[in-house]
DRENDRENVO-950370 format. One record per residue: residue number from 1; residue in one letter; chain; x, y, z of N, C-alpha, C, O in turn. Coordinates in Angstrom, 2 decimals, decimal comma, always signed. Each point is the difference from the previous one (the first is absolute). Layout:
! DRENDRENVO-950370
[NUM 'A' 'A' [X Y Z] [X Y Z] [X Y Z] [X Y Z]],
...
//
This chain:
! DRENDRENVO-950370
[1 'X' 'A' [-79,04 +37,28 -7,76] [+0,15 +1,00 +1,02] [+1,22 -0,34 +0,83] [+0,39 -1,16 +0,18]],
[2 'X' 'A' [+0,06 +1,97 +0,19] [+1,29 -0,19 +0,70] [-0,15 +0,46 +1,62] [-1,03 +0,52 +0,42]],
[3 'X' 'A' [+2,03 -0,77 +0,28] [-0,34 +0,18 +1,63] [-0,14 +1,73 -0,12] [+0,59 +0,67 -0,85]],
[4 'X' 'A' [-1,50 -0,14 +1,86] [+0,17 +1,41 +0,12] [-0,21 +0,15 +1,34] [-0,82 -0,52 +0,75]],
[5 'X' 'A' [+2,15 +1,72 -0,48] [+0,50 +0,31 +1,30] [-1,58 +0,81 +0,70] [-0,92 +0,60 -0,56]],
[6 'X' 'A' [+1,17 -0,92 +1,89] [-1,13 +0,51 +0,69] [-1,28 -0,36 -0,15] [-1,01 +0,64 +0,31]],
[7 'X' 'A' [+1,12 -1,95 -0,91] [-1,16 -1,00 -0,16] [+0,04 -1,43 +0,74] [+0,97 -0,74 +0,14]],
[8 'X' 'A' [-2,01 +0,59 +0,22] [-0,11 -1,60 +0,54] [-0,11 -0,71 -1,01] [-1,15 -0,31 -0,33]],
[9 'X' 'A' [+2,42 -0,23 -0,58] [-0,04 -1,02 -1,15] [-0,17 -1,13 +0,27] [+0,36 -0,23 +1,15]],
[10 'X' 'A' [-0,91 -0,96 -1,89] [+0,01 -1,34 +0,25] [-0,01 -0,78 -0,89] [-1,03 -0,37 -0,57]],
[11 'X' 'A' [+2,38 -0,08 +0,27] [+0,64 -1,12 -1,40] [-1,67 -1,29 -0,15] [-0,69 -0,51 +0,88]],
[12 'X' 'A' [+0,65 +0,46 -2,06] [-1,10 -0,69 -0,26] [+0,23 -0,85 -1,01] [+0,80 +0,35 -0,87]],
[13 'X' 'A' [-1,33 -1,39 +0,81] [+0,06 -1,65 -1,05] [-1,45 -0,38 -0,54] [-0,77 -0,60 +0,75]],
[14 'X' 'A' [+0,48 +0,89 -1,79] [-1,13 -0,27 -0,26] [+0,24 -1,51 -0,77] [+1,00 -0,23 -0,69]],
[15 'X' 'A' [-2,40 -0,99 +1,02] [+0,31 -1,07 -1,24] [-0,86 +0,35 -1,08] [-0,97 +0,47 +0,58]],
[16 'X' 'A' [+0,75 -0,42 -1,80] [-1,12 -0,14 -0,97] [-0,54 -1,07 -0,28] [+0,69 -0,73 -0,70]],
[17 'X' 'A' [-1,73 +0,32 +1,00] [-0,69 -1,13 -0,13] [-1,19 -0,06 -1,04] [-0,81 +0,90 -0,26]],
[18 'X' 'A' [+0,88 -2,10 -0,25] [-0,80 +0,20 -1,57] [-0,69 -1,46 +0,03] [+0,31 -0,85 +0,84]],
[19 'X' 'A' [-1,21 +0,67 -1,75] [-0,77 -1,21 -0,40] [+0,01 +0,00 -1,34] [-0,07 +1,13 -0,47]],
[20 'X' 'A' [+0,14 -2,19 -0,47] [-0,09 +0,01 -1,46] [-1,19 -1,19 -0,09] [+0,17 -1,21 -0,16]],
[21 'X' 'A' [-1,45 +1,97 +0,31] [-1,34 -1,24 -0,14] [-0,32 -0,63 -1,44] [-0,21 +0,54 -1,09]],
[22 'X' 'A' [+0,24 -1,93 +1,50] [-0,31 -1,04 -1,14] [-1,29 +0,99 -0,42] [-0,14 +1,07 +0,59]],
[23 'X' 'A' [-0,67 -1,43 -1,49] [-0,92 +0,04 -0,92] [-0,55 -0,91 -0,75] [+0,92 -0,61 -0,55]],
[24 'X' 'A' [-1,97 +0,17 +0,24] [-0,60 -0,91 -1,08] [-0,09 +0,95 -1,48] [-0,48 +1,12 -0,12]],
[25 'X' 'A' [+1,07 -1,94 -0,88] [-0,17 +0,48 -1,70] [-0,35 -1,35 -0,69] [-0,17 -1,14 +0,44]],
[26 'X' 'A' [+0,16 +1,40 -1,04] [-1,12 -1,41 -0,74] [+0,50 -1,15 +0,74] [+0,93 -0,58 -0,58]],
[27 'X' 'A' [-1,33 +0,02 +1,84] [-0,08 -1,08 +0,15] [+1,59 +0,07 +1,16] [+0,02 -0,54 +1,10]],
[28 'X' 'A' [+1,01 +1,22 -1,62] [+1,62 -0,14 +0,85] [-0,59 +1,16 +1,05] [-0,92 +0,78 +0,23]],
[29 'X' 'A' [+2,28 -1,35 +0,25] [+0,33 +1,16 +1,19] [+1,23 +0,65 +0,07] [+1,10 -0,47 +0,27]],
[30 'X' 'A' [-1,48 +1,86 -0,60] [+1,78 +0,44 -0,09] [+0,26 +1,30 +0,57] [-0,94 +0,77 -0,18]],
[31 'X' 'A' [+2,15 -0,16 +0,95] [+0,07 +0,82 +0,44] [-0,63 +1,48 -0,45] [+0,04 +0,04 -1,23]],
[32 'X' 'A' [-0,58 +1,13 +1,77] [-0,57 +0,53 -0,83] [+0,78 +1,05 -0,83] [-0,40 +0,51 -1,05]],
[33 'X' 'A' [+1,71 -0,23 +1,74] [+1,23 +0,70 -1,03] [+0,46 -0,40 -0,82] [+0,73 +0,69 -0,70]],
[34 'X' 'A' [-1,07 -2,53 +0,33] [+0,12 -0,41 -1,15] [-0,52 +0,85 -0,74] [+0,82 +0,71 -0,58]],
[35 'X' 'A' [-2,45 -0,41 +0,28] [-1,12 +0,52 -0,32] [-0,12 +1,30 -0,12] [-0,82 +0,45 -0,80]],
[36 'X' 'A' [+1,39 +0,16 +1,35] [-0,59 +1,26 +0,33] [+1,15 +1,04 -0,26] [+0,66 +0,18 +1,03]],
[37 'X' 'A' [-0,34 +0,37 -1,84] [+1,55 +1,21 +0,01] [-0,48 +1,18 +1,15] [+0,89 +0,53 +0,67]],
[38 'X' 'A' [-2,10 -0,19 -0,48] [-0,55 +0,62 +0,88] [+0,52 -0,49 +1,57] [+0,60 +0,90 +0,58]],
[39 'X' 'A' [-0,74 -2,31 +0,26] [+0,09 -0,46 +0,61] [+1,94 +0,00 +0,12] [+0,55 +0,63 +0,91]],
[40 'X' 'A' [+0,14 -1,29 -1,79] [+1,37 -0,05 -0,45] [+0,59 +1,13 +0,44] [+1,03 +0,07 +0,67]],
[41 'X' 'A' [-1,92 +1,05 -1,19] [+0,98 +1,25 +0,66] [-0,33 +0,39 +1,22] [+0,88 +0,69 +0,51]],
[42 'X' 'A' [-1,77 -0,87 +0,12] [-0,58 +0,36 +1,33] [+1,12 -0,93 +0,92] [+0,71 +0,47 +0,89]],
[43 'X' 'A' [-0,73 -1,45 -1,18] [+0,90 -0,94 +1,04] [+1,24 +0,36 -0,40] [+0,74 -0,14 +0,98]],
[44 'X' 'A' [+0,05 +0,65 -2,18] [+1,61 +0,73 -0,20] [-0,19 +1,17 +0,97] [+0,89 +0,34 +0,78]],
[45 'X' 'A' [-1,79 +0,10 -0,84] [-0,12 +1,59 +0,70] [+0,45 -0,88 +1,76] [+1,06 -0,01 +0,62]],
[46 'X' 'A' [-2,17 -0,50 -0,36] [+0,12 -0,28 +1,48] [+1,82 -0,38 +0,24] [+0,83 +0,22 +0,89]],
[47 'X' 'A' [-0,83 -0,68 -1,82] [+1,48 -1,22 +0,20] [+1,16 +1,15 +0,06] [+1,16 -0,26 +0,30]],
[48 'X' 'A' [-1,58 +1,39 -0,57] [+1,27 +0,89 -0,20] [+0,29 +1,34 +1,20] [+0,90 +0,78 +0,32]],
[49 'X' 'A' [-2,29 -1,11 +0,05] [-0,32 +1,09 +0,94] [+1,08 -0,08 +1,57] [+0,23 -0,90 +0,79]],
[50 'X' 'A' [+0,24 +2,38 -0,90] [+0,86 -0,11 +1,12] [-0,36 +0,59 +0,88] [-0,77 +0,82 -0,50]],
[51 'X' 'A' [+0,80 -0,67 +1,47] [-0,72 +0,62 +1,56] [+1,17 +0,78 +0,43] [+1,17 -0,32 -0,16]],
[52 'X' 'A' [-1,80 +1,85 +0,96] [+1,14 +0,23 +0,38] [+0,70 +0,04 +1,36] [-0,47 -0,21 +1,11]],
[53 'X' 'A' [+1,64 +0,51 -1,47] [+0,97 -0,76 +1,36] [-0,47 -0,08 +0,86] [-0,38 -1,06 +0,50]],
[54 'X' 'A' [+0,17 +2,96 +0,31] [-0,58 +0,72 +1,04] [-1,45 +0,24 +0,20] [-0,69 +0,46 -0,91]],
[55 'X' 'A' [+0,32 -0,69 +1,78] [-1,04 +1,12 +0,41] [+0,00 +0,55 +1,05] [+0,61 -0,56 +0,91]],
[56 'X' 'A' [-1,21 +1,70 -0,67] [+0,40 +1,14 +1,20] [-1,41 +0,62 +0,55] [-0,96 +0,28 -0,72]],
[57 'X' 'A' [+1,02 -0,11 +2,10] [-1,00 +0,51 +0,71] [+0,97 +1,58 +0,52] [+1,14 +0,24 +0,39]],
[58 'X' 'A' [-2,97 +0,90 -0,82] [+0,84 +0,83 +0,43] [-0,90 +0,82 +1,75] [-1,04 +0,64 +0,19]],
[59 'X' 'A' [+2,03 -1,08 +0,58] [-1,23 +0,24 +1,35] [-0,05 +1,37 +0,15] [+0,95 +0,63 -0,45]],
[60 'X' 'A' [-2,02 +0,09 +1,07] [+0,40 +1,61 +0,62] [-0,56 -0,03 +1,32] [-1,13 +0,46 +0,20]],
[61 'X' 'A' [+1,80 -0,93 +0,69] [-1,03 -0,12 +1,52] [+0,33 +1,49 +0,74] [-0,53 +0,29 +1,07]],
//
């Protein structure tokens, strides 16, 4: 989204924050995107995700 005139815009920074939880499989412990292509893509997805710039309030008092 881009700035729009006659809006109260406000530049925004999002962080993405993620966990990749160990797991037990026979006996090891290993990340579970080792494991999982299900999991693997869920955390590419997060990792790619961009937020956008702006956001805008629109008042009518």
């Amino acid at each position: 989204m881009q700035k729009l005139n006659g809006k109260y815009c406000h530049s925004i920074k999002a962080k993405i924050r993620y966990i990749v939880p160990l797991v037990e499989q026979l006996g090891n412990y290993v990340r579970i995107n080792e494991i999982s292509e299900i999991a693997k893509q869920d955390i590419e997805k997060a990792l790619n995700y961009e937020t956008k710039k702006y956001v805008y309030l629109d008042f009518n008092f």
